[in-house]
C-alpha positions, 0 to 999 in steps of 0.5 A: 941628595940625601945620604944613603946606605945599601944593604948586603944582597938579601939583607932587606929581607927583615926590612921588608917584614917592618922590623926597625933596626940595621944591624952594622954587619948587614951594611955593603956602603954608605953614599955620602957622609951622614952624620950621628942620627942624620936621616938615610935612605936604606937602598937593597942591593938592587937600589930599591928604596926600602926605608928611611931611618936614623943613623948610628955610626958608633952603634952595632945598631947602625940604622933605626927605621923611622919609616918603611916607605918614601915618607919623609921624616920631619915633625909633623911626623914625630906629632903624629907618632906622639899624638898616636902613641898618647891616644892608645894610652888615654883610656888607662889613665881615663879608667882612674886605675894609675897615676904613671903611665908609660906614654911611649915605649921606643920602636914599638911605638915608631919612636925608635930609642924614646921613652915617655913616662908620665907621673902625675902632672911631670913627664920624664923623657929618655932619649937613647939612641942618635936619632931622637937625640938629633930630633931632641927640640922638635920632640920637645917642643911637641910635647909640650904642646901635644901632653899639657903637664907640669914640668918635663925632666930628662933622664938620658943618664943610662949606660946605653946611650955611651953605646951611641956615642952619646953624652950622659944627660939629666935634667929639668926641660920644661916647666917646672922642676919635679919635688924630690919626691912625687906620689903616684896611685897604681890601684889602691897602693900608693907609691912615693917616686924619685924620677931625678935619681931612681932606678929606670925613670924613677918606678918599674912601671912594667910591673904594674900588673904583675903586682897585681898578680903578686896581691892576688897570690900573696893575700893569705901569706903568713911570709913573703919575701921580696927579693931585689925589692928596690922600693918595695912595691911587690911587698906594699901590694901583698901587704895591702891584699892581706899578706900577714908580713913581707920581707924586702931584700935589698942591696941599696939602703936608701931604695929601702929607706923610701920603701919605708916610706910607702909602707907609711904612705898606705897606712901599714904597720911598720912591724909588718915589715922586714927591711935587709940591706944586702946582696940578694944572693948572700942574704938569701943563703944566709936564710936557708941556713938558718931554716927560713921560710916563705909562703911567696918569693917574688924575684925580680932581679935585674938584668943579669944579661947585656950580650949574647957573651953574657948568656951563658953566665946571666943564666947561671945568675938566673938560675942560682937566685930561682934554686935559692928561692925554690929552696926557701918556699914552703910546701904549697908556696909560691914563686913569682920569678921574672927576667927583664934580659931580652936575650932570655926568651920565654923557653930559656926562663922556663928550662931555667926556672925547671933546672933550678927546682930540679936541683933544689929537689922540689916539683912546681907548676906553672899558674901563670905567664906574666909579661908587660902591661898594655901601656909597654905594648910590644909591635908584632914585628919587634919581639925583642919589645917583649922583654919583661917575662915571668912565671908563676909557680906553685910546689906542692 
C-alpha cells in the first residue's frame, strides 16, 4: 500500500482548485512511513483520493502535487511533462529572438521545484525540492534524450533547498563541460554568462522583456543608472537603443568586471560607461549629495523579502532604494523599478513605490506594469508563480 497523507476537514478545498502545494499545518496523519520525496496519496478527511504528490518532511511545504487525479507518477509522466513544457518553448527560440531560454519553470509547468535553463547548446538544471531530487536520474536521463545539447550542468546550490533537507549540489551531469564563460544573444544585445558561479543559473532570464522596455525607455538618455546591475544587462540594452551613458551600481566587483566585458562584446565605447562597486544604498546617497542626476533609474534589486516576518522590514528596503531614485530622477525621468519577492503583490509594489515618491516630494505616473516573459509562464492556479513585477514611472 502506497503511503498516504489525510488532510484536515476542508483542507482540500485549494486542492480541489488544482493549486500544488500542502502546507505542514494543513496535514490531520500520515498512514505509513514516507520517506523525503517519496510519492503520497493526498486523501480529504472523508477519504477521498484527492491527489498524489512528493513528500517533504523537512518542509513547511509538506506536499508538492504532482498529479490531481488517480495517475500514477512514473516516468512516462515526467517525459511528458518535459516534452510539454520544451514544446511551448519552441517558437521562441524558433523565431531567433534568443539564445537562452527558460525551458521549464517548476510547478507552473507540473514540475514542481525544477528549473531548466537553456544557453546555447548547454542545459543548467536546478532541482529544489525533495520530489525532483527523488526522481534526479530518471529526469535526466530524459533530458538527455528528450533536449539534444552539449553538456548539462547542476546548479542545486541555493539556499532553499536546506529548507528541504537537501545538500547543496553543483556540477557537470551530462556531456561536456560548459566554458568558463558562454555567450548568449537576446535581440541585438550580446551577453557573456557564467552558469558554473553566476547568479540564478547564470543570467536573469526573467528580465528578458523588460530590458527591452529599458531600451525603448532609456534610447534618448543623456544619464542612466543602473542600480543592483549584476552584469549590466539593463545598461547594454539602453547603450545599444541609443542611451548616451550608463552608470552601473554594484556591490561585486567581479559581476562587473564581466559587465565590461559585454560592453566590449557589443562594440560600446567603454567611456560610455561608469562602473562603481559598492552597496547600492550608500552609492546612491552619496550621488544625491553630491547633486547627480539621471534621465532613467533601473532598480532591480534583489529579493529583500524571504518570509512573511520579513515583510515589513524588505518593504522598508524597498521603499528606501524607490525614494532614492525618485530623488535622483530628473524632471521628465523615468524609473523602472521591480520586486522578484513573491510576498510583495502587485498593489503592495504600487503603495510602495507611491509612498516613497511622496516622501521625496515628487508626482509620477505609471506607463507600464512589467512582469515575466512568456518563457516564465505563470498557472492560473499558482499566482505565487508571477513573482517578478515592476512599474514604469514617469515624474513630471
Amino acid at each position: 500500500m502506497p503511503a498516504s497523507i489525510v488532510l484536515k476537514r476542508g483542507r482540500e478545498r485549494s486542492l480541489l482548485r488544482r493549486h500544488p502545494w500542502v502546507f505542514s499545518g494543513a496535514i490531520d496523519r500520515v498512514h505509513g512511513c514516507p520517506g523525503s520525496g517519496e510519492t503520497v496519496e493526498l486523501l480529504a478527511a472523508d477519504g477521498a483520493l484527492v491527489g498524489r504528490g512528493a513528500y517533504s518532511p523537512r518542509s513547511q511545504i509538506a506536499v508538492r502535487l504532482w498529479t490531481f487525479d488517480d495517475q500514477q507518477v512514473d516516468a512516462p509522466l515526467l517525459r511528458s511533462r518535459l516534452e510539454r513544457a520544451v514544446r511551448l518553448r519552441h517558437d521562441l527560440l524558433e523565431q531567433g529572438q534568443t539564445t537562452a531560454v527558460r525551458l521549464v519553470n517548476a510547478e507552473s509547468d507540473g514540475l514542481p521545484g525544477l528549473v531548466l535553463d537553456r544557453y546555447g547548446d548547454h542545459l543548467v538544471c536546478q532541482l529544489l525540492a525533495a520530489g525532483v531530487e527523488r526522481w534526479r536520474m530518471t529526469i535526466l536521463e530524459l533530458l538527455a534524450d528528450l533536449v539534444p545539447c552539449a553538456g548539462i550542468f547542476e546548479r542545486s546550490d541555493v539556499e532553499v533547498r536546506s529548507k528541504e533537507g537537501l545538500p547543496p549540489r553543483a556540477g557537470v551531469v551530462a556531456g561536456d563541460p560548459p566554458p568558463d564563460l558562454l555567450q548568449i544573444r537576446e535581440g541585438e544585445c550580446l551577453y557573456l554568462v557564467d552558469i558554473q558561479r553566476g547568479h540564478k543559473t547564470g543570467f536573469y532570464l526573467d528580465q528578458r522583456d523588460n530590458r527591452a522596455r529599458a531600451a525603448v525607455h532609456g534610447r534618448c538618455a543623456h544619464a542612466v543608472l543602473n542600480a543592483f546591475a549584476y552584469t549590466g544587462g539593463f545598461g547594454v540594452a539602453a547603450l545599444r537603443a541609443g542611451a548616451r551613458h550608463v552608470t552601473n551600481v554594484e556591490s561585486s566587483a567581479a559581476a562587473l568586471e564581466l559587465g565590461q566585458r559585454n560592453l566590449e562584446l557589443n562594440d560600446i565605447d567603454p567611456a560610455r560607461a561608469e562602473q562603481v562597486v559598492g552597496d547600492v544604498f550608500s552609492v546612491l546617497r552619496r550621488f544625491r549629495d553630491a547633486g547627480r542626476s539621471f534621465d532613467m533609474v533601473v532598480l532591480d534589486p534583489p529579493k529583500f523579502v524571504e518570509s512573511r516576518a520579513q515583510l515589513e522590514r524588505g518593504s522598508r528596503g524597498y521603499k528606501d532604494i524607490n525614494l532614492l531614485a525618485f530623488k535622483l530622477l530628473r524632471p521628465g525621468g523615468t524609473l523602472l523599478t521591480f520586486s522578484c519577492s513573491g510576498l510583495v503583490e502587485p498593489p503592495l509594489l504600487q503603495k510602495i513605490v507611491a509612498d516613497a515618491a511622496l516622501d521625496a516630494g515628487r508626482e509620477a505616473v505609471i506607463l507600464e506594469r512589467l512582469g515575466q516573459p512568456a518563457d516564465h509562464p505563470v498557472a492560473l492556479s499558482f499566482p505565487e508563480g508571477a513573482y517578478l513585477k515592476g512599474l514604469v514611472c514617469r515624474v513630471p
